[in-house]
N, C-alpha and C positions, 0 to 999 in steps of 0.2 A: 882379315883371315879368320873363317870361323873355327871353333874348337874344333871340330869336325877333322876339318883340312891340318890344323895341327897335329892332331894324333897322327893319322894320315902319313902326312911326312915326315914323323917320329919313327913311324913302325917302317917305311921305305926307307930313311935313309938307316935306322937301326938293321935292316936285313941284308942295304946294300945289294937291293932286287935292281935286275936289268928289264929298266923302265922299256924302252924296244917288247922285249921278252914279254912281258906283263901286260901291256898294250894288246899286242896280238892273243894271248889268253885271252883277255877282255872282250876280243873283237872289236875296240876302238882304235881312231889313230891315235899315236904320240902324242898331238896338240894337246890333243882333248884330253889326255890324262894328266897333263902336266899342269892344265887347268882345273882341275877338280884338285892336284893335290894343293896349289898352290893357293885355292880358295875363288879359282875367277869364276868358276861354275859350279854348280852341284850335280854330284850323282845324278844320272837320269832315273834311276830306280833304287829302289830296296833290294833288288836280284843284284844288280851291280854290285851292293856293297857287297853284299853276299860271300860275291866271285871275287871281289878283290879278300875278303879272309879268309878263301881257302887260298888263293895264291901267297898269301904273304904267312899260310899255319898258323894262325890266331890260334889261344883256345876259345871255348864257347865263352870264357867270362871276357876277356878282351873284343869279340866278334859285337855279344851282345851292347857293350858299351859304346864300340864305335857305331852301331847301330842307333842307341839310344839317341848318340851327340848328331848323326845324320838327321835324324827324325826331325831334332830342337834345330837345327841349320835350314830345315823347308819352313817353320812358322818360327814365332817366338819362342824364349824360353817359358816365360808366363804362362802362353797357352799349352804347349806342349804339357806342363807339368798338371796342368787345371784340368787338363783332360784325362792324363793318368792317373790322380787322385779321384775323377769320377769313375773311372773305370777299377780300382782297387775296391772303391764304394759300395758297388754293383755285387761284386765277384765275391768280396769277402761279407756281407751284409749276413746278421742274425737275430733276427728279431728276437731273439730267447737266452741271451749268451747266458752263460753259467754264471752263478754268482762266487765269490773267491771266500775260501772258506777262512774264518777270522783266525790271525795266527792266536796261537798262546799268549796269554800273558797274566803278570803277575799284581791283583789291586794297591801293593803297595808301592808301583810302579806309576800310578794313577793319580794327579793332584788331587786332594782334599779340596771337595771345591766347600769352603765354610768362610769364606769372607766375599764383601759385594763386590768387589774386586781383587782380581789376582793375577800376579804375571806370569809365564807361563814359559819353561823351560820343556821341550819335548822332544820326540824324532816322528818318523814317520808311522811307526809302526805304533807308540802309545799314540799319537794323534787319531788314527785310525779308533782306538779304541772311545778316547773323548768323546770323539765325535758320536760311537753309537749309545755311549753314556745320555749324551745330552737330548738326543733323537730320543731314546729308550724313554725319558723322563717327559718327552714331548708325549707320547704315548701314550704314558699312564695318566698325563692330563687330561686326556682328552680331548683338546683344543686345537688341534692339529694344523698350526699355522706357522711355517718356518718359510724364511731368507735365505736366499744362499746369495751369495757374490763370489764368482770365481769359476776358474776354467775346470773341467773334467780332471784335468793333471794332479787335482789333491787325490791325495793317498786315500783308496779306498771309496773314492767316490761311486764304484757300482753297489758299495755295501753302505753308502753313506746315508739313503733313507729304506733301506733294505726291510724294516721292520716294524716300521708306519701303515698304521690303520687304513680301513676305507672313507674315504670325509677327508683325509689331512689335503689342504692345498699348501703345494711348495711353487714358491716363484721365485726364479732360476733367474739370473743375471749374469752375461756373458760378455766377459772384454774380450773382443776381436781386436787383433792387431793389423792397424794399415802397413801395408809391405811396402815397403822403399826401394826396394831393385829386385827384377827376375828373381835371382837366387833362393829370394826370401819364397818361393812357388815351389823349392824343392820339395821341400818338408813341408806342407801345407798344416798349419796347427790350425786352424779356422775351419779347413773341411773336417779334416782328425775331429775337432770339437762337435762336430753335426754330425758326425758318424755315433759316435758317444751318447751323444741327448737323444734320438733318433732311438738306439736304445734304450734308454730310459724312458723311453713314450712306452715302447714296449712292455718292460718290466710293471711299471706303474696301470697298466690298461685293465688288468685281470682283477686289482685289487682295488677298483674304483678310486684312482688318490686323482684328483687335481693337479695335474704338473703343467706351468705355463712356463714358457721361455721367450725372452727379448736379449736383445745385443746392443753393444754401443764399442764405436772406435775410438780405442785407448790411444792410437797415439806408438808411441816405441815397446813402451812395457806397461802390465797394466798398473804399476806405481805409479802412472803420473796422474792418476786421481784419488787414489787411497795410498800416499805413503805412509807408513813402510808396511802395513798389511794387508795384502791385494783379496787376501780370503776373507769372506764373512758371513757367520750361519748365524742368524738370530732365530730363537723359535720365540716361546711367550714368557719363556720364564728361564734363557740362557743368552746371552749373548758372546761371542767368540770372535779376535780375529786374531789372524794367523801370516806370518811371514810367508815374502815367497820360497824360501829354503823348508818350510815346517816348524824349522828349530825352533821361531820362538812367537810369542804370541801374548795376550790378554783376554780372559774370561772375566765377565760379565754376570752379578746376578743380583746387581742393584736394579729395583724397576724401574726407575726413573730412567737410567741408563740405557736397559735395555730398550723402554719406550723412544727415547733420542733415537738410537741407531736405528729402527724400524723406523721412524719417520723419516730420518736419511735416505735410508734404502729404495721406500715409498717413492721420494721423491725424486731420485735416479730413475728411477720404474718409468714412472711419467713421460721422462725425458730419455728411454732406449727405443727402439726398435722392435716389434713383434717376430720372433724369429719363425714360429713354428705354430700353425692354428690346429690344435685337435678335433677331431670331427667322429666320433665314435657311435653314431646312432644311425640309422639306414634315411631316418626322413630328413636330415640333416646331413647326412651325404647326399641324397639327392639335389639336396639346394645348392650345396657346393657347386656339383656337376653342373648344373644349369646354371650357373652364373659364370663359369671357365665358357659354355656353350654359348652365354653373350659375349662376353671380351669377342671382339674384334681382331682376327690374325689372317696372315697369309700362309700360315701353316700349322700342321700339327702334329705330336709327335705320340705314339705310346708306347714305351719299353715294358715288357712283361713277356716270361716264357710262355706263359700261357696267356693268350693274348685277348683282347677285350670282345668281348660274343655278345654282350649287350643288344647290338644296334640290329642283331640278326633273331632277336627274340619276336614272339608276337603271341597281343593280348590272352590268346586261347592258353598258352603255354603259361603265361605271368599266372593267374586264375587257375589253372591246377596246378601249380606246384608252391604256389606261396601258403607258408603258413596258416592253415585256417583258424590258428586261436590268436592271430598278431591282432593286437586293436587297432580300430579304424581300416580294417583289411581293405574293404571297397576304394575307400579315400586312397588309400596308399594303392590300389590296384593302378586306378585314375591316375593320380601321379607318375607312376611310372613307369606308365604306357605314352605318356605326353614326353616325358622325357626321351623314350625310345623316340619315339617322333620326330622328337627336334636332332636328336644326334644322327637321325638319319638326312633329313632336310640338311644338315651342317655339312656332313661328310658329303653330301653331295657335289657340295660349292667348294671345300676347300680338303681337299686329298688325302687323307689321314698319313702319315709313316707308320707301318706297326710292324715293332718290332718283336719276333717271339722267335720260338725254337719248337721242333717238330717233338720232345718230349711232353715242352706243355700241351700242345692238341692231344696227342695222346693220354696224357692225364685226365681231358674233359671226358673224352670219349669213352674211357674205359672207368671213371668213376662218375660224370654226369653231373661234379661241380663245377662251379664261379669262381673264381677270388674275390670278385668287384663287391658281392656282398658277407655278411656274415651267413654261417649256416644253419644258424637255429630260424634264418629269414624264409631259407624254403626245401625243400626236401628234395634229394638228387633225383635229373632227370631219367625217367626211362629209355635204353635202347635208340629206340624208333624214333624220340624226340632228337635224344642227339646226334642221330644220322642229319634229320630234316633241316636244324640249326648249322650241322657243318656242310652241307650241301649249299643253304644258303651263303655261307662266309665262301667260299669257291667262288659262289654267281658270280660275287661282288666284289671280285678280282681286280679288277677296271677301275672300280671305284676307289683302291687304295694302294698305297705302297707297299706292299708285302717284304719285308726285309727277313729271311729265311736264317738264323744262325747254325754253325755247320757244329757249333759246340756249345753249352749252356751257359749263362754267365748266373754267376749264384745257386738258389737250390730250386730248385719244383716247388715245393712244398713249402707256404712260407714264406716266396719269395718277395723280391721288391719289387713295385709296382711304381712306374714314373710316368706321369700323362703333363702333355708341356703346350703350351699355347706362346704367342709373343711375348703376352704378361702376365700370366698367371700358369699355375705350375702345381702340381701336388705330388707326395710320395704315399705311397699304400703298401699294406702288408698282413699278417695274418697271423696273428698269436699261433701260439700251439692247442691253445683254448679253443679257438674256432672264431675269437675275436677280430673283425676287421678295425686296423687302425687306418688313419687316413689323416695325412699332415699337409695342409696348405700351406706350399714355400711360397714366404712371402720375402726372402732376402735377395735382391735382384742380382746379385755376385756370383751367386750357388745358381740360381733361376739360368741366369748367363751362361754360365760352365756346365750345366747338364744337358742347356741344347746346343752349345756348340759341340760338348761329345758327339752328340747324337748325331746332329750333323755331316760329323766327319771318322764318322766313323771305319775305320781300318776294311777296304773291299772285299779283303781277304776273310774276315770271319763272317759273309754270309753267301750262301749258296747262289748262280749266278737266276735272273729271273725265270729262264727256261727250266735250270734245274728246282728252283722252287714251286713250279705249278705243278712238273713233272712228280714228284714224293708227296705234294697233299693231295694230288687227284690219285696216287698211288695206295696213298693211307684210306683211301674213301673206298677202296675198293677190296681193302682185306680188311674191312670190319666184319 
């Protein structure tokens, strides 16, 4: 009997409704109801369950729940939650979030750090402040080379390298926890953790810092390879580690010391996983692109409001509107006219998905940019140009899945960008600078759960195919 079916006949026999009665509302037989509560079948729909909350006066927070527990009762709990964590992903994404402004506090609140080592009694709020002590001192070195080990969850971690120069490289190590039953899918603290770093590409992108990230699976907690302190920031001249409560900890400023722990660190490095590959420069996104263009797939997918116009460009266009002071302009013209080339030959053979939302076309059309590049790359199209490009995307109806969204998921401006193959997979995005980021997911877990979202994605948030040719051949015609 699924949870589902439980509640079900929690709330039937709590209302003491005349199953008969109920039935005929339904417009099903008797049998059939008595199996759905009893667990021997399911709902045939989402309308069903619907109809059975207004019969039984749910409110909307009980309606929605048995909704949720219906949903988990058609697939797994795993996948159901894997997918609402990608879709949270999408919806709440900021490539710019605010930084948290430092609370008050008092230095004599603050260890004296004057011995090479010292142990360390704290809370969360003076750790906070250690922390940008230690960084601050990283700074005025000059040397800009810090350790972290540990999840996003320490205190202050969006302000933890908040004040780091351009040059500093930070390399980020992250214990991922292997989940041992559904449940653990609720609360997904693995995607939480890549929503967080994802950020920090961001933050980090404006002010040229090095930020690399790898993973490795801890096991139950990430204690079972650094007990008892699962945090640790080494820069060149601090070392730190820190309990999983914050409370209590050991600072570091013997060099010897600190040297050992960074050779540790090093040497976990080795032995993680690459989580996230930066890709920040246009002729290096290009290479990216073309090598997702060889992997071999039976499908493919792009999520973006404003959806990928690339494959509809052509040479005469690339050549007036690229930069004329970018070096190597010819070369790079060359390049990425071959590459239009091949993603059209691609899309030929294997049928793209693309997913966007009828605000982002309007965005193109009414300002004449890309997101796919940055825009100091080339100067917004004129008018006439981008009638001629979205005439072309129309033609080539046939050629792809047009998936039409009836409401935006995240923002316009800014937003996230996911392009997905069998095996290879990237997320894109757009500082507030005008910076394009661009991260190669290479963790095949994450890789997995963004195209199974996409896959199965709910039919209800997109327009049906007739009504989506109907509104972009509609929009073509009030420009």
């Amino acid at each position: 009997m699924s949870e589902f079916s439980q509640m079900l006949e929690s709330y039937v026999n709590e209302k003491k409704v005349n199953k008969f009665q109920m039935a005929k509302y339904l417009s099903i037989d008797r049998s059939s109801l008595h199996k759905i509560i009893q667990g021997q079948r399911n709902a045939p729909s989402k309308n069903l369950v619907i109809r059975i909350g207004q019969y039984l006066e749910l409110s909307p927070y009980e309606l929605n729940e048995l909704l949720e527990l219906y949903s988990i009762s058609l697939i797994s709990p795993q996948r159901y939650y894997r997918r609402k964590n990608v879709q949270l992903f999408l919806e709440s994404f900021d490539p710019n979030p605010s930084l948290v402004e430092m609370p008050s506090f008092q230095a004599s609140n603050l260890p004296a750090m004057n011995r090479p080592v010292m142990p360390l009694k704290t809370n969360a709020i003076n750790l906070e402040h250690l922390l940008y002590q230690i960084n601050e001192k990283e700074k005025e070195s000059g040397k800009g080379v810090i350790r972290f080990l540990g999840t996003p969850e320490l205190p202050g971690f969006e302000n933890l390298f908040a004040q780091l120069r351009s040059g500093t490289q930070v390399k980020h190590i992250l214990p991922f926890v292997r989940y041992e039953n559904a449940a653990d899918y609720k609360n997904d603290q693995n995607f939480l953790y890549l929503s967080k770093v994802v950020s920090m590409y961001a933050q980090f992108a404006d002010r040229l810092i090095d930020y690399q990230t790898s993973y490795y699976y801890s096991g139950e907690s990430i204690r079972s390879h650094f007990p008892p302190f699962p945090y640790w920031v080494v820069t060149t001249e601090y070392a730190l580690q820190i309990s999983e409560d914050y409370k209590e900890g050991i600072i570091y400023q013997d060099p010897d010391m600190i040297a050992y722990m960074a050779e540790i660190f090093d040497r976990l490095w080795m032995r993680t996983n690459v989580l996230l590959i930066p890709v920040q420069d246009g002729l290096s996104q290009l290479h990216l692109n073309q090598e997702l263009l060889k992997a071999k797939t039976d499908s493919e997918i792009h999520f973006s409001l404003l959806p990928c116009l690339m494959p509809f460009l052509t040479r005469r266009e690339i050549e007036k509107y690229l930069t004329p002071e970018l070096p190597e302009r010819e070369g790079f013209i060359d390049l990425l006219d071959q590459y239009i080339t091949a993603i059209r030959q691609r899309h030929a053979l294997v049928h793209p998905k693309m997913i966007f939302s009828l605000d982002g076309i309007k965005r193109f059309l009414e300002e004449g940019v890309f997101d796919e590049f940055p825009q100091d790359l080339y100067s917004p199209l004129e008018m006439d140009d981008r009638k001629r490009i979205y005439s072309r995307f129309l033609q080539k109806a046939n050629q792809y899945e047009y998936k039409l969204l009836k409401e935006n998921m995240g923002t316009i401006v800014n937003g996230i960008r996911v392009n997905l193959s069998d095996s290879m997979g990237f997320i894109q995005f757009m500082t507030h600078s005008g910076k394009v980021i661009l991260l190669s997911l290479e963790h095949p877990g994450f890789l997995a759960s963004f195209k199974d979202y996409f896959e199965t994605m709910d039919p209800d948030r997109f327009f049906t195919p007739e009504e989506t040719m109907e509104k972009l051949n509609k929009l073509q015609y009030s420009i």
